[in-house]
C-alpha positions as CSV (number, residue, x, y, z in Angstrom):
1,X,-7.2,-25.8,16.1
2,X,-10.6,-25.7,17.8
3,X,-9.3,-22.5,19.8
4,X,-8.8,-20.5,16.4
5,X,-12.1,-22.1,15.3
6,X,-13.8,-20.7,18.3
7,X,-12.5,-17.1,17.3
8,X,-12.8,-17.3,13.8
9,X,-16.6,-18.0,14.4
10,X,-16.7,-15.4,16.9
11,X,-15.7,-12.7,14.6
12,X,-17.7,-14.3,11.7
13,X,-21.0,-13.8,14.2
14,X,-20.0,-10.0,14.9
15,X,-19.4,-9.2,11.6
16,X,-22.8,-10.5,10.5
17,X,-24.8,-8.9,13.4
18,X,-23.1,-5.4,12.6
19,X,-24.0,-5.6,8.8
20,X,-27.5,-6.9,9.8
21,X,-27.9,-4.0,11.9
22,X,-26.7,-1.4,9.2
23,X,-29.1,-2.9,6.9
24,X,-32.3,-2.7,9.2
25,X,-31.3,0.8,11.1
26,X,-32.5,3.9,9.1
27,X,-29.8,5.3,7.0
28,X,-29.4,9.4,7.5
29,X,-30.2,11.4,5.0
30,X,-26.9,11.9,2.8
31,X,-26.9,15.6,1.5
32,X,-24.2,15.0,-0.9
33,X,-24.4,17.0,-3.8
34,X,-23.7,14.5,-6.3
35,X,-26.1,15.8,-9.1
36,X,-26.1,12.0,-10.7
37,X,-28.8,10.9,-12.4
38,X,-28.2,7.9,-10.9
39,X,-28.7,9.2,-7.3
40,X,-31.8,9.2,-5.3
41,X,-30.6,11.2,-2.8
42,X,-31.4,15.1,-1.9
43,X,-28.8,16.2,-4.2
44,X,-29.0,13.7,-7.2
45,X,-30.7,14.0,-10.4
46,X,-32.7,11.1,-10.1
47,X,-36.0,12.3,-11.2
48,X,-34.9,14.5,-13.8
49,X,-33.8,11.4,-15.5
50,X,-36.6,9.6,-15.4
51,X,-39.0,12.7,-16.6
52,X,-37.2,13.7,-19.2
53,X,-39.6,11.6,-21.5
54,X,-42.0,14.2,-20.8
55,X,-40.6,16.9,-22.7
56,X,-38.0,14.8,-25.3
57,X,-38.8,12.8,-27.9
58,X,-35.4,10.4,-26.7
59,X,-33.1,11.3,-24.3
60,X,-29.4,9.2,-24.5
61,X,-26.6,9.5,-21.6
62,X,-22.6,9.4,-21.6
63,X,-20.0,10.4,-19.7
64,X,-18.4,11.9,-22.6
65,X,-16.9,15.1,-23.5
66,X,-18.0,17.6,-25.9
67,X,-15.3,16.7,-28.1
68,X,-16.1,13.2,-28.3
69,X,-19.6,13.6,-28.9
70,X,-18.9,16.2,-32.0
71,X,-19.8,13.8,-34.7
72,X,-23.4,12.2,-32.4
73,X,-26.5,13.1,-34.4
74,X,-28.0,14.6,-30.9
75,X,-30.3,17.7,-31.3
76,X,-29.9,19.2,-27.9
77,X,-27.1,19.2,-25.3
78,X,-27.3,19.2,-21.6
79,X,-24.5,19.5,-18.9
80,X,-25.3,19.8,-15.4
81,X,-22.4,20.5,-13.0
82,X,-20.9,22.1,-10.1
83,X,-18.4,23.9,-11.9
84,X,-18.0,24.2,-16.2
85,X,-14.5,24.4,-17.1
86,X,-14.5,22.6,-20.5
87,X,-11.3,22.5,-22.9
88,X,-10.3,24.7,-25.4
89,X,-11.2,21.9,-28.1
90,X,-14.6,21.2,-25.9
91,X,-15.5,24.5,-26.8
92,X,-14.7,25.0,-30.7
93,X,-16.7,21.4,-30.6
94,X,-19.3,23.1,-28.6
95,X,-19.5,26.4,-30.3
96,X,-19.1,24.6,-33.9
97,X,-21.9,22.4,-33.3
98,X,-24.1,25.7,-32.0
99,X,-23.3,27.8,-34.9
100,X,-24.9,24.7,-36.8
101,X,-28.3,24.9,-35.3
102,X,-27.6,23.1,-32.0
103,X,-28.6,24.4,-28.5
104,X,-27.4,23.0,-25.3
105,X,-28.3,24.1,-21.6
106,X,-25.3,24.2,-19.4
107,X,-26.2,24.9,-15.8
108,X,-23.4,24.9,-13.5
109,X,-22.9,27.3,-10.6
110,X,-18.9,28.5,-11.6
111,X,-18.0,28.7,-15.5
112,X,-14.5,29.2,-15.7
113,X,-11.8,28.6,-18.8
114,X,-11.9,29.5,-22.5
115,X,-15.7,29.4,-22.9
116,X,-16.5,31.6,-20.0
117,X,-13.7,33.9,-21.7
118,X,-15.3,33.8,-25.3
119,X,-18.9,34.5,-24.1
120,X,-17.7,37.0,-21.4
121,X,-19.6,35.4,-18.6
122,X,-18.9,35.4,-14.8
123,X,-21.2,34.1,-11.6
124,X,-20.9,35.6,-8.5
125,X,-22.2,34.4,-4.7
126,X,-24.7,37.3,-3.9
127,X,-24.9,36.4,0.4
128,X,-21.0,37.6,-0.1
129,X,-22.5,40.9,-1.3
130,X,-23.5,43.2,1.9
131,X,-25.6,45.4,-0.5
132,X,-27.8,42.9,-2.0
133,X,-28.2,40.3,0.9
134,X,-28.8,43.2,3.4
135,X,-31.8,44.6,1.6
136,X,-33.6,41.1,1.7
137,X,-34.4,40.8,5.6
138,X,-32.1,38.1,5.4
139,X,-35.3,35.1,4.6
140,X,-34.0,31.8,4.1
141,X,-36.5,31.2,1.5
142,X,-35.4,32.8,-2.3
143,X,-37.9,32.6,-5.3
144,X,-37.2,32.4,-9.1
145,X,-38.9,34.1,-11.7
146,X,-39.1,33.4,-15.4
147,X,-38.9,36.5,-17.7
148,X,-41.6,35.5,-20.3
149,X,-44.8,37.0,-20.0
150,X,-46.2,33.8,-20.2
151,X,-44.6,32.5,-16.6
152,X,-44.4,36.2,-14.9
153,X,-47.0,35.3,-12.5
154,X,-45.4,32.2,-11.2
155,X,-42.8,32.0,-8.7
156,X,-41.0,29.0,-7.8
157,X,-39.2,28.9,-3.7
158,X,-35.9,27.6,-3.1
159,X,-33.6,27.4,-0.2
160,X,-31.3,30.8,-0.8
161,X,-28.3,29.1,-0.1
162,X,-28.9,26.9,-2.7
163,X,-29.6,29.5,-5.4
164,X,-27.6,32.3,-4.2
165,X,-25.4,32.4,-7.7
166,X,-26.3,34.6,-10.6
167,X,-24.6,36.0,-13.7
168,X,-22.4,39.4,-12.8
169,X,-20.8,39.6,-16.2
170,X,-22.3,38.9,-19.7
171,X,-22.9,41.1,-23.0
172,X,-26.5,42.0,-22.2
173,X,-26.7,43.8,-26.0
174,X,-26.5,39.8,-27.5
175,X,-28.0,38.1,-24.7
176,X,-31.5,37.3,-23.4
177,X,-32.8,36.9,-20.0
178,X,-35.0,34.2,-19.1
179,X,-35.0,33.6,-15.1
180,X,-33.9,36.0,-12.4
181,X,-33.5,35.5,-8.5
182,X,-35.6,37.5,-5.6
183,X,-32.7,40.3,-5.9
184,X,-33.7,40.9,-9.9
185,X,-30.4,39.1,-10.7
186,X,-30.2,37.0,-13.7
187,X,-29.6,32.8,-13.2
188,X,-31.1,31.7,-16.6
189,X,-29.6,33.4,-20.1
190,X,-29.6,33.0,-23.6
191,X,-26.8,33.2,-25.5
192,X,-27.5,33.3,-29.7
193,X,-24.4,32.1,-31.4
194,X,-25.1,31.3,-35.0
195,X,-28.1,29.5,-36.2
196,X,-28.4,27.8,-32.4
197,X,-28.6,29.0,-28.8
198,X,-26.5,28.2,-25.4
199,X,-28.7,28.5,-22.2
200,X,-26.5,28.8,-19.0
201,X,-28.1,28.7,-16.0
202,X,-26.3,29.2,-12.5
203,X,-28.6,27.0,-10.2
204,X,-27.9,23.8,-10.7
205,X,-29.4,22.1,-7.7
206,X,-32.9,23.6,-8.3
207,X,-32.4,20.9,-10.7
208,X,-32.6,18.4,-7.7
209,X,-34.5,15.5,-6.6
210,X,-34.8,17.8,-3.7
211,X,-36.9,20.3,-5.2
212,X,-38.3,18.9,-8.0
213,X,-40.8,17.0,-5.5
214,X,-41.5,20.3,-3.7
215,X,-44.8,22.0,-4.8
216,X,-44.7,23.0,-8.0
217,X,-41.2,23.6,-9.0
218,X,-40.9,20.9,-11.3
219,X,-42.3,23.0,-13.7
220,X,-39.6,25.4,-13.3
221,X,-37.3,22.6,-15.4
222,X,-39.7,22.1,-17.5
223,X,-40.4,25.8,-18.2
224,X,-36.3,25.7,-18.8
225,X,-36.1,22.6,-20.7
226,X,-39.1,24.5,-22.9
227,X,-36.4,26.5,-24.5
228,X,-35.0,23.7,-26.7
229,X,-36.6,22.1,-29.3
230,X,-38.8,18.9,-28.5
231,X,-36.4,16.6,-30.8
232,X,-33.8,14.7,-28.7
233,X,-31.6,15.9,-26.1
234,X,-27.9,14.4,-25.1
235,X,-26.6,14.0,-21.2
236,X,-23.1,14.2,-20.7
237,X,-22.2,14.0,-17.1
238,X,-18.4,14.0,-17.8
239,X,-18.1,17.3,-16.3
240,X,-19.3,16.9,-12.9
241,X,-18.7,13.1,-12.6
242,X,-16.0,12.4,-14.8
243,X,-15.3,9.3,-16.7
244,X,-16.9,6.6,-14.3
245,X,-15.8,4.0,-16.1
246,X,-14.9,0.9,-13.3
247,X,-18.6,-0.1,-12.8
248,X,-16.6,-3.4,-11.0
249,X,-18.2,-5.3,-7.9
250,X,-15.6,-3.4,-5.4
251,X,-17.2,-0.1,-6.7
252,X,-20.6,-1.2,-6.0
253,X,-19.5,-2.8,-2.4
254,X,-17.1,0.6,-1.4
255,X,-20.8,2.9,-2.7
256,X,-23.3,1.2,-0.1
257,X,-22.9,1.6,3.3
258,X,-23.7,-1.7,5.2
259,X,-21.3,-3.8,2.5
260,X,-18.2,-1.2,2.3
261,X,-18.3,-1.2,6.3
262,X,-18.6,-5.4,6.0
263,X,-16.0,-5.3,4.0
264,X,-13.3,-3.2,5.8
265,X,-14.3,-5.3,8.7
266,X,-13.9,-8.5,7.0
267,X,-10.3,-7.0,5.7
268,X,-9.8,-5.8,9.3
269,X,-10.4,-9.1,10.9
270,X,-8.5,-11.3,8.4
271,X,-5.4,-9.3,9.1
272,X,-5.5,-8.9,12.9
273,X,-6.0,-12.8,12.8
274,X,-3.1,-13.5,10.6
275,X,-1.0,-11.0,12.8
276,X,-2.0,-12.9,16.1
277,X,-1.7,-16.3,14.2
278,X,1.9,-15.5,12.9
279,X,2.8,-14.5,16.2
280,X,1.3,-17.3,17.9
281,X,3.2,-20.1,15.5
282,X,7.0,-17.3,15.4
283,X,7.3,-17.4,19.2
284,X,11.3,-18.5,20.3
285,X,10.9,-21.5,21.4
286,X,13.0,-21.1,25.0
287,X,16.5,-23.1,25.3
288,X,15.2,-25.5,28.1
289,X,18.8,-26.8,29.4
290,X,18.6,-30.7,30.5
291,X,18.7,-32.2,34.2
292,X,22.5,-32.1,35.4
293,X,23.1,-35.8,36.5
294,X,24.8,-35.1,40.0
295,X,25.3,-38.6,40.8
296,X,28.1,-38.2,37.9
297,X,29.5,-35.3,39.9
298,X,29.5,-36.9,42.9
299,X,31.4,-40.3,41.2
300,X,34.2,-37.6,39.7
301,X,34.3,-35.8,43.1
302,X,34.9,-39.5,45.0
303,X,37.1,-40.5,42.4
304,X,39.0,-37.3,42.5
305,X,39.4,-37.6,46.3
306,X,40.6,-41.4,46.2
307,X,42.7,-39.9,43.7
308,X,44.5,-37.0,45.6
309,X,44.8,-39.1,48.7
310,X,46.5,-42.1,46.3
311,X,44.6,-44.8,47.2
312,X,45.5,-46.8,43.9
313,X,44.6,-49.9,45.5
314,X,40.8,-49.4,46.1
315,X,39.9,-47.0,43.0
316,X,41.3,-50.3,40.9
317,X,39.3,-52.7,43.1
318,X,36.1,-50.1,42.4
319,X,36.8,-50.6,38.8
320,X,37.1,-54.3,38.9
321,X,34.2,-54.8,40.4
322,X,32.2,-52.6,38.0
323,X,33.8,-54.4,34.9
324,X,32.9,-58.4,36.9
325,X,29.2,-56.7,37.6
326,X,29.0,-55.8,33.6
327,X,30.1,-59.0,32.9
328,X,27.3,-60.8,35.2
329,X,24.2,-58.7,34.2
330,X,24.7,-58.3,30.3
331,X,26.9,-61.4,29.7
332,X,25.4,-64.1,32.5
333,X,29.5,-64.4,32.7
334,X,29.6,-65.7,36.8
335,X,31.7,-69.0,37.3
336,X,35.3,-67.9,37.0
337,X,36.3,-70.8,38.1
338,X,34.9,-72.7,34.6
339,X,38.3,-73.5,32.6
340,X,36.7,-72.0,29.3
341,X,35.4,-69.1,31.1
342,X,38.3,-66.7,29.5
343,X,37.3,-67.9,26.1
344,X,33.7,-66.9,27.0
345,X,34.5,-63.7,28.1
346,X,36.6,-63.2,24.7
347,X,34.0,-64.6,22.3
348,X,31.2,-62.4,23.9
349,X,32.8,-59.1,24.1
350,X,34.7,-59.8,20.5
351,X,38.4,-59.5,22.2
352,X,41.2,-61.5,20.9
353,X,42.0,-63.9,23.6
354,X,45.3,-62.8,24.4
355,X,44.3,-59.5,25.4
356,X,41.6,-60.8,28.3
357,X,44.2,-63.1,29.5
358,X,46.6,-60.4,30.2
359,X,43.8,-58.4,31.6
360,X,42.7,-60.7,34.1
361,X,46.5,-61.7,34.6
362,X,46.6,-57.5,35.6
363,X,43.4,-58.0,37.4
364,X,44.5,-60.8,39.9
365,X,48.1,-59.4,40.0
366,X,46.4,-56.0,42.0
367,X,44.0,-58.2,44.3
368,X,46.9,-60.0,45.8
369,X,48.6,-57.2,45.8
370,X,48.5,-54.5,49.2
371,X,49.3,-51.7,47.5
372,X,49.8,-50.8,43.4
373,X,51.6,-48.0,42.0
374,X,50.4,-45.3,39.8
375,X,51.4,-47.1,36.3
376,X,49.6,-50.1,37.3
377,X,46.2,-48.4,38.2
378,X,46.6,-46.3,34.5
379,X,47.7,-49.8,33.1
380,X,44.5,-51.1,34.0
381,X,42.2,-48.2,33.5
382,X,43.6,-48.1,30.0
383,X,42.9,-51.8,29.4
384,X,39.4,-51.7,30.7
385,X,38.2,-48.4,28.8
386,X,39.5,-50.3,25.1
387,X,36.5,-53.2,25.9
388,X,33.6,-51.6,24.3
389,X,30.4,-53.4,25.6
C-alpha cells in the first residue's frame, strides 16, 4: 500500500509541476480565426464588442438565427462570418424584415445559398487571379478605400492575404459601392431592398482585434458601421459559431490550455494506474506442488522388498512394534504384564474387548512362531488398520 502511495504521489507532483509550468511559460500567439466576440486573440472580435457603445445606442448578442430573431424589436442586424450560407427561411426572414425598414451588415468572406442567388452576388480570391495580382508588385501590404467623398482621402492598410476577397458578381444598376481594395475592386456594397438596406462586405477579419488596434483602422468599422442608423444593432454569431449552447465546466477546462492538458493527464494517469493495478492484483497465482515425503517412499520400497523376498515374519514383527510404540507414547499403555492391561487397552482405544483379545492372542501367536504364512500376516494387518487411534 505504501508502494502505490509512493507512485500515486509521484505522478500527483508531475502533474502539478507540468500545469504550473504551462501557466507561468508564455503562451504563443494562437492565430485562430475565430471571429468571437468573446476572443482576445488576433483573430477574435473582442474589441469590436466592447466599442460598439460608441456608435449604438444598445447593442444585444445571440447565437440565433435569422429566423428566430424575426419577431426581436432590433433596428439593425450584424453577422460576421467566414462563410454566409443562411436558409431559405433565414432569408425571407431577412429580406422581410429589410423590406420593412431594417438594414443589416453581413460581412463574410464566401456567400453562398439562396440569398447569394436572390441578390446575384459572388466573392472571388483575387491572389488566384494572375492579372490582377501581377500588376500590384506583389506588396504584402493592401489598403482599403471608402467611396464617399467624405473618407476618399483616407486609406486604411491591411495584410493582403487577409483582404484579398471582393465582390465579382452583383447588379451594379441597384447597388452602391462603399469600399474598394488597392486593385479598384469592390469589398463593401449596398444593396436597397425595400424601405431598408443590406451591406455585405467581404473582409471580415479587418473586423479583427488584430487590426482594429493598428493605427487608425478602427475607424474603418466605424466609417462601415456609419451606414446604419444610430438606434440599436443585433449580433447573431449563429453563423460562424453555431449554437454554443454547453457553456459546462468541461468546455471551459477543454478551451484553456494548462487545464485541458491537466486534465488529459490526470485521465491518462488514472488509467495507466488502474491498468498496472489490475494487473498487479490478476496475476496467476503459480501451482506451487508440496514437498514429496521420501521417507514414505522409502518405507513402501522396504516394505515392498520384505515383501517380494516373503519375509512374513519380520514385516509382522515391524508392525507390532509400531502398534506397542503407539500404545506407549499416546496411551502411557507399558506393563503388559498388569492383568487389566487388555481392558485398558480396550477402554482407551474404544474397542470391544473381545476384539483386542483376539488381537493380542494373533500377536503372541506370530512371536513364538519362526515363520507365518501369508494369511496370517494379512490377518493381522487387517486387524491392526480397523484400530483407529
Amino acid at each position: 500500500m505504501k508502494k502505490d502511495l509512493k507512485y500515486i504521489a509521484i505522478l500527483v507532483g508531475c502533474t502539478l509541476l507540468y500545469v504550473i509550468m504551462e501557466i507561468i511559460t508564455p503562451k504563443p500567439i494562437d492565430w485562430t480565426i475565430s471571429l468571437a466576440s468573446a476572443d482576445k486573440n488576433p483573430f477574435g472580435a473582442y474589441l469590436l464588442d466592447e466599442r460598439f457603445e460608441d456608435v449604438f445606442n444598445t447593442q444585444t448578442k445571440s447565437n440565433a438565427t435569422i429566423y428566430e430573431l424575426q419577431d426581436s424589436s432590433y433596428q439593425n442586424l450584424f453577422i460576421l462570418a467566414q462563410q454566409f450560407a443562411p436558409s431559405e427561411e433565414d432569408v425571407n426572414a431577412l429580406l422581410e424584415r429589410t423590406q420593412n425598414g431594417h438594414d443589416a451588415l453581413i460581412v463574410a468572406s464566401f456567400f453562398y445559398g439562396s440569398l447569394a442567388d436572390t441578390l446575384g452576388i459572388a466573392t472571388e480570391d483575387y491572389l488566384f487571379q494572375g492579372d490582377l495580382f501581377d500588376n500590384l508588385e506583389k506588396e504584402d501590404t493592401a489598403s482599403l478605400t471608402f467611396t464617399n467623398p467624405v473618407f476618399a482621402n483616407q486609406s486604411y492598410f491591411y495584410q493582403r492575404n487577409n483582404t484579398q476577397y471582393y465582390f465579382s458578381e452583383f447588379d451594379s444598376s441597384k447597388s452602391e459601392i462603399i469600399t474598394i481594395n488597392d486593385v479598384e475592386r469592390p469589398i463593401l456594397i449596398k444593396i436597397p431592398w425595400g424601405e431598408g438596406n443590406l451591406y455585405l462586405g467581404s473582409t471580415p477579419l479587418a473586423y479583427t482585434n488584430n487590426y482594429l488596434v493598428y493605427k487608425d483602422n478602427y475607424e474603418f468599422v466605424s466609417h462601415a458601421f456609419s451606414y446604419l442608423s444610430e438606434s440599436d444593432i443585433h449580433w447573431t454569431e449563429y453563423y460562424q459559431l453555431g449554437r454554443m449552447e454547453a457553456r459546462t465546466p468541461l468546455r471551459f477546462i477543454l478551451t484553456t490550455d494548462s487545464l485541458r492538458w491537466a486534465y488529459y493527464i490526470t485521465i491518462i494517469s488514472v488509467l495507466l494506474f488502474m491498468i498496472f493495478e489490475a494487473k498487479r492484483k490478476q496475476r496467476i497465482i503459480p501451482i506451487i506442488e508440496p514437498l514429496r515425503n521420501e521417507t514414505l517412499d522409502f518405507v513402501g520400497t522396504i516394505s515392498n522388498l520384505y515383501y517380494q523376498n516373503k519375509a512374513h515374519k519380520s514385516i509382522a514383527e515391524k508392525k507390532i512394534n509400531f502398534f506397542m510404540e503407539r500404545l506407549r507414547s499416546h496411551y502411557f499403555l507399558a506393563s503388559e504384564n498388569d492383568p487389566s492391561y487388555l481392558d485398558k487397552v480396550a477402554s482407551k482405544l474404544g474397542e470391544d474387548k473381545d476384539d483386542i483379545v483376539e488381537l493380542f492372542n494373533l500377536i503372541n501367536q506370530i512371536k513364538k512362531s519362526d515363520h507365518i504364512t501369508e494369511s496370517q500376516l494379512m490377518t493381522l494387518n487387517k486387524k491392526l488398520e480397523a484400530i483407529k487411534f
